[in-house]
C-alpha positions as CSV (number, residue, x, y, z in Angstrom):
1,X,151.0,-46.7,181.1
2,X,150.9,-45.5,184.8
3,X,148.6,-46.3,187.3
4,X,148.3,-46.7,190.8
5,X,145.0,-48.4,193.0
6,X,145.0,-48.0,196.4
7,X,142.5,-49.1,199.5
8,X,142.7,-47.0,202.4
9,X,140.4,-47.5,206.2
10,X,139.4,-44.6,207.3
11,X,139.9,-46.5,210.9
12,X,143.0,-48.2,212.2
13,X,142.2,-51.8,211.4
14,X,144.9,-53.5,208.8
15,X,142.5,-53.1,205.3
16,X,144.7,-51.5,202.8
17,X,146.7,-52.5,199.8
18,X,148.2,-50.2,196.9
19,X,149.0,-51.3,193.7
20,X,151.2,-49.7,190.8
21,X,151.5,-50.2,187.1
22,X,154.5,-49.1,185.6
23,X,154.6,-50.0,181.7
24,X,154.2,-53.7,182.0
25,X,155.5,-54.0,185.8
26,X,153.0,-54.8,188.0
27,X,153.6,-54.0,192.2
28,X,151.6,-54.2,195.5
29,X,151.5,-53.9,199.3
30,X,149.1,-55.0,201.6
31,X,148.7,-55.6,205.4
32,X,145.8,-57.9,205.5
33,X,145.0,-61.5,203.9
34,X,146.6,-65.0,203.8
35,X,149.7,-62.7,202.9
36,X,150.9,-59.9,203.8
37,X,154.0,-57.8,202.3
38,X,155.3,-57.5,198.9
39,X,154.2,-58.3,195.2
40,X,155.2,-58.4,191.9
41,X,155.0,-60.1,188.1
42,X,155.1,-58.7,184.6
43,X,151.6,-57.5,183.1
44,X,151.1,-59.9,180.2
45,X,150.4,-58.5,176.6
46,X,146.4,-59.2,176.6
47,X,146.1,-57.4,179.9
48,X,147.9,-54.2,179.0
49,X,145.5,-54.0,176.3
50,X,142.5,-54.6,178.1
51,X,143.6,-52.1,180.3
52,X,144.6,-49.2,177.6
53,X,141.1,-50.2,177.1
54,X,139.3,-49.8,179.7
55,X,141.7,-46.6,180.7
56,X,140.5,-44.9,177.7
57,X,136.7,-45.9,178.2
58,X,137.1,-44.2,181.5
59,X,138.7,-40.9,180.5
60,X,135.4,-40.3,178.8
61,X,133.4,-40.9,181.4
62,X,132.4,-38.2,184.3
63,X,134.1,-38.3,187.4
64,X,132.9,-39.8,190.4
65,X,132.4,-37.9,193.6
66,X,134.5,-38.9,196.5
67,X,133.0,-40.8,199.4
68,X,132.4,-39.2,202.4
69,X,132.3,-35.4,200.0
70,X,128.1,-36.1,201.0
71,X,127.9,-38.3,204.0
72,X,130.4,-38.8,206.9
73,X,132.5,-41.8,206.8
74,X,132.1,-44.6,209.0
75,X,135.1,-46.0,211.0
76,X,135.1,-49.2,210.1
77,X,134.9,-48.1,206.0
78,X,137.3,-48.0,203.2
79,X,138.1,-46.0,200.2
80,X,139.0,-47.3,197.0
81,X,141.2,-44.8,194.9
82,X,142.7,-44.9,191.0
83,X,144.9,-42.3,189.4
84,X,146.0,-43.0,186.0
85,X,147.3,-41.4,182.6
86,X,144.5,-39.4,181.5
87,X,142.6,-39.7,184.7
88,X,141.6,-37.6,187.4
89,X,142.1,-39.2,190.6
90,X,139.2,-40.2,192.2
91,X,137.9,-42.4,194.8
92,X,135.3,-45.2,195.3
93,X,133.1,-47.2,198.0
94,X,134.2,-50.9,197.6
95,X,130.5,-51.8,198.5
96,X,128.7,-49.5,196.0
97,X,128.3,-50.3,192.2
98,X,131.2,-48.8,189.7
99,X,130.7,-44.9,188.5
100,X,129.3,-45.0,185.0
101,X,132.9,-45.7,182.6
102,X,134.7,-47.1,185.4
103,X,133.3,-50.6,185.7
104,X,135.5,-52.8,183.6
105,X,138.5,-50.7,185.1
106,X,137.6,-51.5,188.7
107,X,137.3,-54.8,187.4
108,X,140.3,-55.4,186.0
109,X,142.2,-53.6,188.8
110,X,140.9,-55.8,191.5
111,X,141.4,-59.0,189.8
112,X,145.0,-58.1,189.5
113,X,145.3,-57.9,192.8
114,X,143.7,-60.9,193.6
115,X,145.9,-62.8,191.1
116,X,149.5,-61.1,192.2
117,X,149.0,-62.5,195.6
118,X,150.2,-65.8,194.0
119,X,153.3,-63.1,192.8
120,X,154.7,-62.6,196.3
121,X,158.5,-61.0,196.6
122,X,158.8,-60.9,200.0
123,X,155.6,-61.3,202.5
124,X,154.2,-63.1,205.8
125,X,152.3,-65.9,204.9
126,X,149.4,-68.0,207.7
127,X,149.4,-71.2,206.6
128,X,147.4,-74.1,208.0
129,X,147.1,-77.7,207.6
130,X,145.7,-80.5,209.1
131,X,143.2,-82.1,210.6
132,X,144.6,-81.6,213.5
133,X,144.9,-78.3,212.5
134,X,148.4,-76.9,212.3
135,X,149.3,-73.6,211.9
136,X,152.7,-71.6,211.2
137,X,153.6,-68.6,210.0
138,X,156.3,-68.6,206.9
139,X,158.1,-66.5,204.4
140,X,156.8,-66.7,201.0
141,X,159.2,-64.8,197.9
142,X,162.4,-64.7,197.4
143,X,163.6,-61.2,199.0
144,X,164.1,-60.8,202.7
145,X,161.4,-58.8,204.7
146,X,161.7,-57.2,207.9
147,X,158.9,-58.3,210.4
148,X,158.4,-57.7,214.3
149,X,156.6,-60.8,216.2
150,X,155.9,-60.0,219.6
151,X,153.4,-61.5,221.4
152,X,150.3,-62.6,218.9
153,X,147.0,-64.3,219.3
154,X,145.7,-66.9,216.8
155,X,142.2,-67.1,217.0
156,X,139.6,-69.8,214.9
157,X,136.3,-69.5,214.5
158,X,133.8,-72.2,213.2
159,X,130.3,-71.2,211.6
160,X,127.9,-73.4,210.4
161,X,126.0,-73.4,207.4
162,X,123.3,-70.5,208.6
163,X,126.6,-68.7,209.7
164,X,125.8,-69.9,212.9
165,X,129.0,-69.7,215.2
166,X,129.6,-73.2,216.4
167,X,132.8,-73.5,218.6
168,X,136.0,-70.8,218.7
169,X,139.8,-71.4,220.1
170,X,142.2,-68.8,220.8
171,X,146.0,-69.9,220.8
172,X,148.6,-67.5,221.9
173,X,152.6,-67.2,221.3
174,X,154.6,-65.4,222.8
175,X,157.2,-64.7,220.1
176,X,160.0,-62.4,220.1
177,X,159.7,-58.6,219.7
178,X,162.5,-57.1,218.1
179,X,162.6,-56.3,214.6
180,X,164.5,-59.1,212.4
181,X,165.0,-59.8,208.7
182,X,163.4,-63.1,207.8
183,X,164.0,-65.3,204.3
184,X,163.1,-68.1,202.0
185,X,162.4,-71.3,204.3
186,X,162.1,-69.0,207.3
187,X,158.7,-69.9,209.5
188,X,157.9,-69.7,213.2
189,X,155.2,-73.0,214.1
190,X,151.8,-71.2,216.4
191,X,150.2,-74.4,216.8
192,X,150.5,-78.6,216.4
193,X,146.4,-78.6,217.3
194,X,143.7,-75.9,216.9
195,X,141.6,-78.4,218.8
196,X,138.7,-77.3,216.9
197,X,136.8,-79.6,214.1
198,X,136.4,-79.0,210.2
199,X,133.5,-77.1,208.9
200,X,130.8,-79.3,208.2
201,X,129.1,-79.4,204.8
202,X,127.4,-75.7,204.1
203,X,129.6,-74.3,206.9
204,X,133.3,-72.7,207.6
205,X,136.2,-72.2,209.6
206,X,138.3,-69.0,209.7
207,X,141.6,-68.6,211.4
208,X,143.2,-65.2,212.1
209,X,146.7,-64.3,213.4
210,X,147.2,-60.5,215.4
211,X,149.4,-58.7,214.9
212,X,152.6,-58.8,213.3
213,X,154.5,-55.9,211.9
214,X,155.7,-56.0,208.5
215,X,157.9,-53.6,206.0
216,X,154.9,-54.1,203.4
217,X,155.5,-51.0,201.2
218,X,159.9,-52.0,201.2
219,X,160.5,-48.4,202.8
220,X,161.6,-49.8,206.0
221,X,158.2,-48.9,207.8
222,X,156.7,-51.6,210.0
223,X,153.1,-51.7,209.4
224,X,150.8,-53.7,211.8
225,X,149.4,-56.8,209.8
226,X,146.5,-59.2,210.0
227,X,146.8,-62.5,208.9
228,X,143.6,-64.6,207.7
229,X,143.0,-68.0,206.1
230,X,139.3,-69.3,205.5
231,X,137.8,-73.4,204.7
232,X,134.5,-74.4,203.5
């Protein structure tokens, strides 16, 4: 079984992730999220069947017309795109509801990739703590990754619950620019005090950190990364 889902912006903005099943092998990339970089675990034995299953449901179904083959695209967009044995390749809007056959697919795709961020190999990771809230960034895997630093800008943003915005800080560290190799037990502290309170009940607090490059896809291409991490 071979299969490959991808997201792709049709602006500049980090938004995209690819994903690759090779027989039971399970890989990804992605430049965006609470981690960013390299991915990988075995597929277990229930989910290769559920998606031989699903693969086969949607090789009977018609194909989808692309987005953006009837309308133009907007910038800020993306494009979701499968190609598998047996399939055409053909591409989705994130936002619209599944093509007739290829709803369970879709399904199990993305949950995948959800799940295999707990699967990282080698990737960037924001992570926060507190009250006071702390933030650092860190390596999360077991492989090295190459990463540039260079100046970035942590910024947190707290709604309430109407998504009101409530209060914002913006934190910035001048870290160093040239390319390195960074490991296990790496991490590089941003912050010892967002100065910025919890989310109250209903509400929630976002933190973002711009922008890093990392070697997502392990060809030894930097690719600008945003980092994100969310509380309710």
């Amino acid at each position: 079984m071979n299969v490959r889902f991808t997201r792709m912006p049709h602006g500049l903005a980090p938004q995209s992730w690819s994903l690759a099943i090779d027989g039971a092998h399970l890989t990804a990339g992605q430049d965006f999220g609470h981690r960013a970089g390299r991915f990988a675990r075995e597929l277990s034995a229930a989910e290769q069947a559920d998606l031989e299953r699903a693969i086969a449901a949607a090789t009977g179904a018609r194909a989808p017309s692309a987005p953006g083959t009837d309308r133009p695209l907007r910038p800020e967009g993306v494009t979701e795109w499968i190609s598998a044995d047996g399939l055409p390749d053909v591409g989705f809007d994130p936002h619209a509801e599944p093509p007739a056959g290829y709803g369970e697919l879709l399904q199990l795709l993305r949950a995948l990739r959800e799940d295999l961020a707990e699967s990282p190999v080698a990737a960037l990771e924001l992570d926060v703590t507190g009250p006071p809230l702390r933030a650092r960034l860190r390596h999360a895997g077991t492989e090295p990754l190459a990463v540039r630093l260079g100046p970035l800008t942590l910024q947190a943003t707290l709604f309430g619950p109407d998504s009101t915005l409530l209060d914002s800080a913006t934190v910035t560290v001048d870290a160093p620019g040239e390319t390195d190799e960074v490991g296990p037990g790496w991490s590089l502290p941003l912050t010892d005090d967002l100065a910025i309170p919890g989310p109250a009940e209903g509400g929630f607090l976002t933190v973002t950190v711009g922008t890093p490059s990392v070697d997502v896809y392990g060809d030894a291409v930097l690719h600008p990364v945003e980092l994100s991490w969310m509380a309710e």
